[in-house]
Every structure is written in C-alpha cells, then in structure tokens.
KEMARKE-603304 format. One record per residue: x, y, z of N, C-alpha, C in turn; residue number from 1. Coordinates in nm, 4 decimals. Example, Ala and Ser with C-alpha at 12.3 -4.5 7.8 and 13.67 -1.06 7.14 Angstrom:
// KEMARKE-603304
        npx        npy        npz       capx       capy       capz        cpx        cpy        cpz     n
     1.3190    -0.5690     0.7800     1.2300    -0.4500     0.7800     1.3200    -0.3300     0.7800     1
     1.2850    -0.2250     0.7080     1.3670    -0.1060     0.7140     1.2900     0.0030     0.7870     2
***
This chain:
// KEMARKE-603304
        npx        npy        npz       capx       capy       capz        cpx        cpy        cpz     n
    -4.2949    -0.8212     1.6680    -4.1835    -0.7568     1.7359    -4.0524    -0.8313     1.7098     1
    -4.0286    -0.9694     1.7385    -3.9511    -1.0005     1.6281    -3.8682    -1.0238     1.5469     2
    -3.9160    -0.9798     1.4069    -3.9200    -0.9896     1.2868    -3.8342    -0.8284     1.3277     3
    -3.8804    -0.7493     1.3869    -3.8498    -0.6199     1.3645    -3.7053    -0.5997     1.4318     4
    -3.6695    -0.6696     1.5722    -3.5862    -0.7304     1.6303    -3.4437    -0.7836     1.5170     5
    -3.4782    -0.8996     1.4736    -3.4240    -0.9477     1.3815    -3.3501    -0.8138     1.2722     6
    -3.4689    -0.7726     1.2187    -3.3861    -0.6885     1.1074    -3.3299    -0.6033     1.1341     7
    -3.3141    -0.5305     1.2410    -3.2162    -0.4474     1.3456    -3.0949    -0.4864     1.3301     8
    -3.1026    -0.6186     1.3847    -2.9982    -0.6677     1.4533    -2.9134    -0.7349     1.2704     9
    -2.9692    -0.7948     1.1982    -2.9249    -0.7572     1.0580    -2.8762    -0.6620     1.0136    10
    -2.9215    -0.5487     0.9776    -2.8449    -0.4046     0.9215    -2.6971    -0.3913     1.0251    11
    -2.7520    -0.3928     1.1830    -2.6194    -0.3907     1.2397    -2.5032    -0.4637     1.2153    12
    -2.5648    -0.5877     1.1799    -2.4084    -0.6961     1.1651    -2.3422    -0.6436     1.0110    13
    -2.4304    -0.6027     0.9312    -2.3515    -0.5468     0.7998    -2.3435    -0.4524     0.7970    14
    -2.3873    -0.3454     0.8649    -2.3140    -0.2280     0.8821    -2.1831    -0.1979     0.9460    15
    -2.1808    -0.2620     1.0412    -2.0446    -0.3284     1.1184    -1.9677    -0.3855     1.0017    16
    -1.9725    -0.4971     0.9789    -1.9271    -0.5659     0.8631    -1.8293    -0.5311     0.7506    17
    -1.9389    -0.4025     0.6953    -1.8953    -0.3340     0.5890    -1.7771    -0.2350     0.6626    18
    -1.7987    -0.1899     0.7770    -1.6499    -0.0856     0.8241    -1.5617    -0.1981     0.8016    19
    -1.5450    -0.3025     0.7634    -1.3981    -0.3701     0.8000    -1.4027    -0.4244     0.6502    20
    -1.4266    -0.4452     0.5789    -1.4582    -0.4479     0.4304    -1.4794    -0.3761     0.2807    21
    -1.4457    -0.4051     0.1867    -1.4217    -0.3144     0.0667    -1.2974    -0.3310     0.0438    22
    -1.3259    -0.2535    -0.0994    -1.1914    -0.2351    -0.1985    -1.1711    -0.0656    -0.2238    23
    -1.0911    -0.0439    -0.2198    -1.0181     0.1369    -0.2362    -0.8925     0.1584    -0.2751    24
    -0.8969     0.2594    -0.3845    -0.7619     0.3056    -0.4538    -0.6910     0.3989    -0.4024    25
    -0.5732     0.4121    -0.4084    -0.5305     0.5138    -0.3261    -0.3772     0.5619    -0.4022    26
    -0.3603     0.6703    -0.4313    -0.2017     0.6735    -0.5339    -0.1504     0.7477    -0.3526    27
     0.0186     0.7996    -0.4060     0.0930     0.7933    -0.3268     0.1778     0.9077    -0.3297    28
     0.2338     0.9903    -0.2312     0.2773     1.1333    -0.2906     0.3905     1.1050    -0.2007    29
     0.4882     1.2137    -0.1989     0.6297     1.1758    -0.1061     0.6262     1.2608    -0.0035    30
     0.7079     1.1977     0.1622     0.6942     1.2624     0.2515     0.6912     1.3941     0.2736    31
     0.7086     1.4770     0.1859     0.7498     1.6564     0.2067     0.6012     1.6953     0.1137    32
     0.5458     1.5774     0.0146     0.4561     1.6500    -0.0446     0.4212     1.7033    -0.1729    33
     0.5514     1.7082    -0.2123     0.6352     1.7617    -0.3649     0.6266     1.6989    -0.4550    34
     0.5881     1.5089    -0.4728     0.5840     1.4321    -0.5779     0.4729     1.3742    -0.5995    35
     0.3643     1.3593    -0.6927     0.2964     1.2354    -0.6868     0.3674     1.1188    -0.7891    36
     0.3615     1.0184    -0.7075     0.3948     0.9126    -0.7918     0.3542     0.8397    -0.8618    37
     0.3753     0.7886    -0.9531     0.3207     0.7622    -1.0455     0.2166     0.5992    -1.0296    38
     0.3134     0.5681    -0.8877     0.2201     0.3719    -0.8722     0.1326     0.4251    -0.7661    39
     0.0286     0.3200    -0.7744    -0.0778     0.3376    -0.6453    -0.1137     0.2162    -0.6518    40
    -0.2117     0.2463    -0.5207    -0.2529     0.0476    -0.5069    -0.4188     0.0275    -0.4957    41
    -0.4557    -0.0664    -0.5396    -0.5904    -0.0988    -0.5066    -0.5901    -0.2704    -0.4087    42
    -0.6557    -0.2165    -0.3001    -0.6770    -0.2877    -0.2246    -0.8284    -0.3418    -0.1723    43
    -0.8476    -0.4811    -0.1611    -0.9699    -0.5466    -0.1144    -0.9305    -0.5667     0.0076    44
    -1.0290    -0.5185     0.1250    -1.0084    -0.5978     0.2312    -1.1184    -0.6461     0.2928    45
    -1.1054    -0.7924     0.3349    -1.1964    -0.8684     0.3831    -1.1190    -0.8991     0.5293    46
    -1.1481    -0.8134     0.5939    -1.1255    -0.8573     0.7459    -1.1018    -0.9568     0.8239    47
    -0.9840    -1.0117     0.8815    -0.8728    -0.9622     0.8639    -0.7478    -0.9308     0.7920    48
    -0.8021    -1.0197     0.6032    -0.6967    -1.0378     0.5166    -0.6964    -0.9140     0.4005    49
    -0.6417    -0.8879     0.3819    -0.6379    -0.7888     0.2589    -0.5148    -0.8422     0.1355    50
    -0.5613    -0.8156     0.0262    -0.5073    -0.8463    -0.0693    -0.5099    -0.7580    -0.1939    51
    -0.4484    -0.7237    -0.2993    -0.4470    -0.6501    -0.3963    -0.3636    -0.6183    -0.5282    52
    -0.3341    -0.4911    -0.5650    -0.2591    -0.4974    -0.6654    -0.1870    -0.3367    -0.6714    53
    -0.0378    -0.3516    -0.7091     0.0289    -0.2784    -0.6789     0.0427    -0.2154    -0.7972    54
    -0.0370    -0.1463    -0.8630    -0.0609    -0.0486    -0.9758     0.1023    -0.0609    -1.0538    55
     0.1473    -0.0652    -1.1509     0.2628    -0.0168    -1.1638     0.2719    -0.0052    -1.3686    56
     0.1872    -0.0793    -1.4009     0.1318    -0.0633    -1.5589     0.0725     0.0610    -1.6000    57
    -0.0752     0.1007    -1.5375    -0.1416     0.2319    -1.6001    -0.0451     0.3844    -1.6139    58
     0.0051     0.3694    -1.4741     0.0607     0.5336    -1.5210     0.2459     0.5360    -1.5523    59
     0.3039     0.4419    -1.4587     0.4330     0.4168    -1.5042     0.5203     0.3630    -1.6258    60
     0.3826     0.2624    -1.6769     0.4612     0.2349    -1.8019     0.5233     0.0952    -1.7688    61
     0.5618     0.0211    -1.6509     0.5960    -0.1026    -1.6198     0.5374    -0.2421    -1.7351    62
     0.5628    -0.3228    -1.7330     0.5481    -0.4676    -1.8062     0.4116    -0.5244    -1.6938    63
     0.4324    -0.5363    -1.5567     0.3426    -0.5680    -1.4916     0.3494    -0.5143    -1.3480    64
     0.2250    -0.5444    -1.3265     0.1504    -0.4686    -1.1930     0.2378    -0.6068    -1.0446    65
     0.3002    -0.4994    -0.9608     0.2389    -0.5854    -0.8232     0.1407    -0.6486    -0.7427    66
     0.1670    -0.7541    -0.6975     0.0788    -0.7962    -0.6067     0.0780    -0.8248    -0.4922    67
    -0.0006    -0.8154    -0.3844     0.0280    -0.7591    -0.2046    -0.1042    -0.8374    -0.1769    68
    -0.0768    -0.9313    -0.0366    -0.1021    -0.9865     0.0046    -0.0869    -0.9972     0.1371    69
    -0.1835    -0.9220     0.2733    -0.1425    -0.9133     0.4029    -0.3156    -0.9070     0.4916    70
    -0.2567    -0.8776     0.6189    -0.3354    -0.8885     0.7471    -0.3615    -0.6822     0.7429    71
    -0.5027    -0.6791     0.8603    -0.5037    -0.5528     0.9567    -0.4368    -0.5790     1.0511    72
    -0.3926    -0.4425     1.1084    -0.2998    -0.4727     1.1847    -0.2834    -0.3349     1.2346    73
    -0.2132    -0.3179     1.3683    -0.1658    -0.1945     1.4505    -0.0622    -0.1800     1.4443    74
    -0.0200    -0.1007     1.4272     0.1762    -0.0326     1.4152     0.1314     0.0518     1.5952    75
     0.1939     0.0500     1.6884     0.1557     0.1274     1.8077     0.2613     0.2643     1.7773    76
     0.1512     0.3805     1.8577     0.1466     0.5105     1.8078     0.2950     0.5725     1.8192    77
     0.3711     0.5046     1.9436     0.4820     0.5576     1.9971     0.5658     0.4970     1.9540    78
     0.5952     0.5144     1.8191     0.7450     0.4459     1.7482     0.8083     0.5169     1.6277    79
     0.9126     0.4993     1.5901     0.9903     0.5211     1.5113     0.9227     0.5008     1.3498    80
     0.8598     0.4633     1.3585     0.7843     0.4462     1.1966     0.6826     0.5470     1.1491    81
     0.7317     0.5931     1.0511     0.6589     0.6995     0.9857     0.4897     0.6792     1.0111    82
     0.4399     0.5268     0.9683     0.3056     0.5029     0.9838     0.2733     0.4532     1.1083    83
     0.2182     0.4862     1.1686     0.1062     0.4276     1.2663    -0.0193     0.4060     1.3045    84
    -0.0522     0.3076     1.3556    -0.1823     0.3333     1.4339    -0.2290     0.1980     1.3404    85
    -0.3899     0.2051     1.3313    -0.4642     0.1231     1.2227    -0.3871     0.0617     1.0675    86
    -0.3376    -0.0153     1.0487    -0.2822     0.0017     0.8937    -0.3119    -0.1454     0.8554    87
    -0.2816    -0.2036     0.6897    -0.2924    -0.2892     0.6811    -0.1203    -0.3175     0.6465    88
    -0.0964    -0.4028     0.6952     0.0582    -0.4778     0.6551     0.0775    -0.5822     0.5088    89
     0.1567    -0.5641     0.3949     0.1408    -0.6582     0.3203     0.2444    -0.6765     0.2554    90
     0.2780    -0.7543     0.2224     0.4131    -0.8442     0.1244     0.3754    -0.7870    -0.0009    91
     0.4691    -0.7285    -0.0420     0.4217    -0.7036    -0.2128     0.5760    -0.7334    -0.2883    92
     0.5178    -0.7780    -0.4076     0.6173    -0.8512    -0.5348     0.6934    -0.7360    -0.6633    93
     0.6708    -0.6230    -0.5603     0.6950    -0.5338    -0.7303     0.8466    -0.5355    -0.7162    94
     0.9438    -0.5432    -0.6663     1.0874    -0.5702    -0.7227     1.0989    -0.6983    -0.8752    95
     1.0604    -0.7720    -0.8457     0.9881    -0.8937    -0.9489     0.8946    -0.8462    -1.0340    96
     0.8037    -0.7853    -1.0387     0.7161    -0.7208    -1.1186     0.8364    -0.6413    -1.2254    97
     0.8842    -0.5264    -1.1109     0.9862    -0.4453    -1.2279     1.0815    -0.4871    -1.2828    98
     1.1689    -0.6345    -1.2402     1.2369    -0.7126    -1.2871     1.2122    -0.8034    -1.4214    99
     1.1206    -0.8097    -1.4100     1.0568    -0.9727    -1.4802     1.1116    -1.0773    -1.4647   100
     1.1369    -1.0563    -1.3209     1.2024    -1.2140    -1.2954     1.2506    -1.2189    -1.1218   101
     1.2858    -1.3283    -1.0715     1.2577    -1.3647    -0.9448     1.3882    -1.2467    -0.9096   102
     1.3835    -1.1601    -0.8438     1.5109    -1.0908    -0.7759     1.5271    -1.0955    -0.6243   103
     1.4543    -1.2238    -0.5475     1.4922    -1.2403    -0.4231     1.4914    -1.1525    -0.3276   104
     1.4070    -1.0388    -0.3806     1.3984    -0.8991    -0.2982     1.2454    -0.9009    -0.2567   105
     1.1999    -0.8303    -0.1414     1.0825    -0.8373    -0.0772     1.0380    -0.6927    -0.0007   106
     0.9105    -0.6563    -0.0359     0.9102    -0.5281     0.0296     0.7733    -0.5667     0.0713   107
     0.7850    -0.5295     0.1993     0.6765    -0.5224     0.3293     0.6245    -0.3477     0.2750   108
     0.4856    -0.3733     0.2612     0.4420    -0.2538     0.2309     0.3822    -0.2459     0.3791   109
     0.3212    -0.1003     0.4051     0.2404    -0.0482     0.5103     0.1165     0.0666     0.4920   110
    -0.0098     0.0656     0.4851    -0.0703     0.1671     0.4132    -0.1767     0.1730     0.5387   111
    -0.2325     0.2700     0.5257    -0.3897     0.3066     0.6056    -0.4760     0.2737     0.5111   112
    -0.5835     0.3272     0.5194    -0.6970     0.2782     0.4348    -0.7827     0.3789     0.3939   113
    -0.7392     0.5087     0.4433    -0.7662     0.6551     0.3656    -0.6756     0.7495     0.3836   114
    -0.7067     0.8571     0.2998    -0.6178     0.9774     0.3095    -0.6360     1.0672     0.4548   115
    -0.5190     1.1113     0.5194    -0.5367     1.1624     0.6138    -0.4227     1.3004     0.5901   116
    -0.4029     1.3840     0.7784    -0.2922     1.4574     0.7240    -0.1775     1.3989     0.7344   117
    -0.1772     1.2690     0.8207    -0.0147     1.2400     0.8445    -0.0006     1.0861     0.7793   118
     0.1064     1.0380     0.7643     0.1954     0.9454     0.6665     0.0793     0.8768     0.6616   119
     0.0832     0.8336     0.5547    -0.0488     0.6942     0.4945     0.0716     0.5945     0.4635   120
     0.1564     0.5820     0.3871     0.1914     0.4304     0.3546     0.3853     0.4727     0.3697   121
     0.4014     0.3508     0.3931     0.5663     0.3291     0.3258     0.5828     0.1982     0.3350   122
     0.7014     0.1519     0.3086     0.7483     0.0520     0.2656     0.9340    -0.0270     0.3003   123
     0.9517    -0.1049     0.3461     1.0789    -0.1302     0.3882     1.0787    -0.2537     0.2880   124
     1.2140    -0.2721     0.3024     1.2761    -0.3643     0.1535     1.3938    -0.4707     0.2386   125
     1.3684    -0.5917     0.1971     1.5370    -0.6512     0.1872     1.5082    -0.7421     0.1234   126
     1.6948    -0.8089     0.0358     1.6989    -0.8639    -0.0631     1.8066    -0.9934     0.0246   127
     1.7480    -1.0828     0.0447     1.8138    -1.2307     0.0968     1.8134    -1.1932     0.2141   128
     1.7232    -1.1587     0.2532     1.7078    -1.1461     0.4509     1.7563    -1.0950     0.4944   129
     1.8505    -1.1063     0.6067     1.9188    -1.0428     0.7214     1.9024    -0.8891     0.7504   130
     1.7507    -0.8332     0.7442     1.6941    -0.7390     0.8540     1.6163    -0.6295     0.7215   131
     1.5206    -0.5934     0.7679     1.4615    -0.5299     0.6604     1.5204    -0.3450     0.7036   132
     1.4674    -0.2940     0.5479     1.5543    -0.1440     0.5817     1.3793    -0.0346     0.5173   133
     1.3736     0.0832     0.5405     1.3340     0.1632     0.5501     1.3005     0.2248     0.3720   134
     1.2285     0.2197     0.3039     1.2345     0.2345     0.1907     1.2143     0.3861     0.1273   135
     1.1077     0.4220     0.1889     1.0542     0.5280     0.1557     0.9283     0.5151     0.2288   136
     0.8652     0.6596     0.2027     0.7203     0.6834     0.2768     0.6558     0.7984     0.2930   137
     0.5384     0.8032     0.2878     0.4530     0.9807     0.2137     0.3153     0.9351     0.2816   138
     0.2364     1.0650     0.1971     0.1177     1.1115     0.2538     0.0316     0.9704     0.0893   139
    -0.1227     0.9378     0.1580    -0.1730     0.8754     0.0378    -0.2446     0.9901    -0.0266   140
    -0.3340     0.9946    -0.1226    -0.3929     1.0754    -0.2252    -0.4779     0.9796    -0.2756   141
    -0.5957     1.1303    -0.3285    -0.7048     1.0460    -0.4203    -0.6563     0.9866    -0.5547   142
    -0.5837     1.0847    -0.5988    -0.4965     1.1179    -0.7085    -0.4252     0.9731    -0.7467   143
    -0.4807     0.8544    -0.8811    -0.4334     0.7354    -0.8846    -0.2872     0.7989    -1.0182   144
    -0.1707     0.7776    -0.9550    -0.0690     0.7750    -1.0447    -0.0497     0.9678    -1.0645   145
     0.0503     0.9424    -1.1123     0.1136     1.0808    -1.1374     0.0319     1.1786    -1.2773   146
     0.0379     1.3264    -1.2650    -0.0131     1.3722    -1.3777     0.0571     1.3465    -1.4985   147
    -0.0666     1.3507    -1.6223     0.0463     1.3166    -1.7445     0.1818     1.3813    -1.7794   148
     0.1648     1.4681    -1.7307     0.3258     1.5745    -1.7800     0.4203     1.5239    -1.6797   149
     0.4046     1.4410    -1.5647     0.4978     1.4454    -1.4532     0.5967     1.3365    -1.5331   150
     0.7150     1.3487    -1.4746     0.8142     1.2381    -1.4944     0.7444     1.1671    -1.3729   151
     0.8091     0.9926    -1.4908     0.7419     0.8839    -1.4231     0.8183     0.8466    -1.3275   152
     0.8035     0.9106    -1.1962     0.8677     0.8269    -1.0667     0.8117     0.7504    -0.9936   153
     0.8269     0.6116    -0.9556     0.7286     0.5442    -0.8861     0.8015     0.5725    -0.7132   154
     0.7065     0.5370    -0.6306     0.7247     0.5431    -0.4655     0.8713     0.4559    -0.4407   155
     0.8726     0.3776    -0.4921     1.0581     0.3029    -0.4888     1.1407     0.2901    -0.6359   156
     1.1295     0.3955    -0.6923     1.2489     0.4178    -0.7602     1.3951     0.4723    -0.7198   157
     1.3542     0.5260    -0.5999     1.5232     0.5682    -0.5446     1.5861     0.4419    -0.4973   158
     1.5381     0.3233    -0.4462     1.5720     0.2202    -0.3823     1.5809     0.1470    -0.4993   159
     1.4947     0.1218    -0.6215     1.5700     0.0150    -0.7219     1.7009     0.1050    -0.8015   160
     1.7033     0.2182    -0.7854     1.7918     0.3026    -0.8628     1.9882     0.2720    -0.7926   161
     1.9109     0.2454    -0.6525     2.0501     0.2114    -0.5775     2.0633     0.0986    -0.5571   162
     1.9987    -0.0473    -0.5829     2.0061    -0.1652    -0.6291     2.0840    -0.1698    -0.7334   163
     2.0505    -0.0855    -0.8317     2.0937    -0.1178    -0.9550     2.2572    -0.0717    -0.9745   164
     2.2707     0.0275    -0.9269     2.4321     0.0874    -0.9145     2.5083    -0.0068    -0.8401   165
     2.4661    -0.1135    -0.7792     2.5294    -0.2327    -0.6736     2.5672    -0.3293    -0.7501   166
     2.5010    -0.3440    -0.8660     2.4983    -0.4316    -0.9393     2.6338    -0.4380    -1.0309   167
***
C-alpha cells in the first residue's frame, strides 16, 4: 500500500510541476487583428523564472535574435494595461539586437503563455530611464512570424521607426 501511496503522490508532484514548466512558441498579431508580425518568441519556463529568445532572424531578416529574461507574475485584472491577469514579465534586448550595438534602450516585454481571445503580449520601452512608455500590444498566435508574402513588420517597428526620426 505504500509503494502505491508513493507513486500517487509522484505523478502528482510532476503533474503539478509540469503546469508551471515548459518551453512554447508563440508569434504575435496587432491589437485590431489585421497584422501578423513577423517576430515571435520562444520561451522556457521553469517556475518562477522564465527565459528565452526573441525570434527576430527566421522571418524578419534581422542580424540577431533577442533575448528575455524574467519572473511569473500577475498584472491585476482591474487596470489600465492591455494584458492582465497570469503573465510572465521579461526584460528583452531586441533594441540592441536590431542595433548591433548597445542603444541604452530597454523593453519590458509582457506575454501569457497561450493564445486566448483577449491581449496576450505587449511591451513598454524606455531609453535612459525616467519612466517607461507603452509600446505596442496584440492578440498571441500559433502562427511563428509573418506569412511569406507579408511585408516584414516586426511587433516594435513603429517605435524603432520613431526612434529613428529623433535621431
């Protein structure tokens, strides 16, 4: 009895386990619905850390991929942010990625961890601190990167596009 005890109580701890664990791809479409974009992300998460890579080579055409590095975490339901609820929070490097070089810019990504009907990910940006801003933000998709015929827009090209006119 047990032995039988025991292996119960085994399957449970990794069945449990495994809900808070894994790796999953996920591309990225724009809030109205109308775009898929061309970057997506693949993410590992090992509970409570998640870590990954911010697609931006296979379908865009970029020099190199981002990389994101964050916690699980709750956004609470009653706020101003497109995403809520369950999400994972993470620092990602693709201003630098699309740069090839240090541009002192930082974008706090925000994603769920599947496709649903309402907002899966966005992203807020600032470049030398003093308060982060609102980047963009959409529904996720199975769909990794944009179709071949699409023009290559990634999820923050309107925001490096208006970086760049600053310049």
């Amino acid at each position: 009895m047990k032995l039988k005890s025991l292996a119960v109580i085994t399957l449970l701890i990794l069945g449990c386990s495994s809900a808070f664990a894994g790796t999953f791809s996920l591309g990225f479409a724009s809030y109205d619905g109308s775009t898929q974009f061309c970057d997506y992300e693949t993410i590992n998460v090992t509970s409570p850390y998640a870590a990954g890579t911010h697609n931006l080579t296979a379908s865009c055409g970029l020099l190199a991929d981002g990389a994101t590095v964050g916690f699980t975490t709750t956004i609470p339901r009653p706020t101003s942010a497109p995403v809520s609820g369950a999400v994972l929070a993470l620092a990602d490097n693709t201003f630098d990625a699309e740069y090839q070089f240090y541009s002192g810019c930082q974008i706090d990504w925000v994603t769920k961890r599947k496709v649903t009907s309402t907002f899966g990910w966005s992203f807020y940006f600032t470049c030398g601190g003093g308060g982060d801003y609102l980047g963009n933000w959409g529904f996720l998709t199975t769909q990794l990167g944009a179709s071949p015929n699409a023009p290559r827009k990634s999820s923050f090209s309107a925001v490096t596009s208006k970086m760049r006119n600053k310049k």
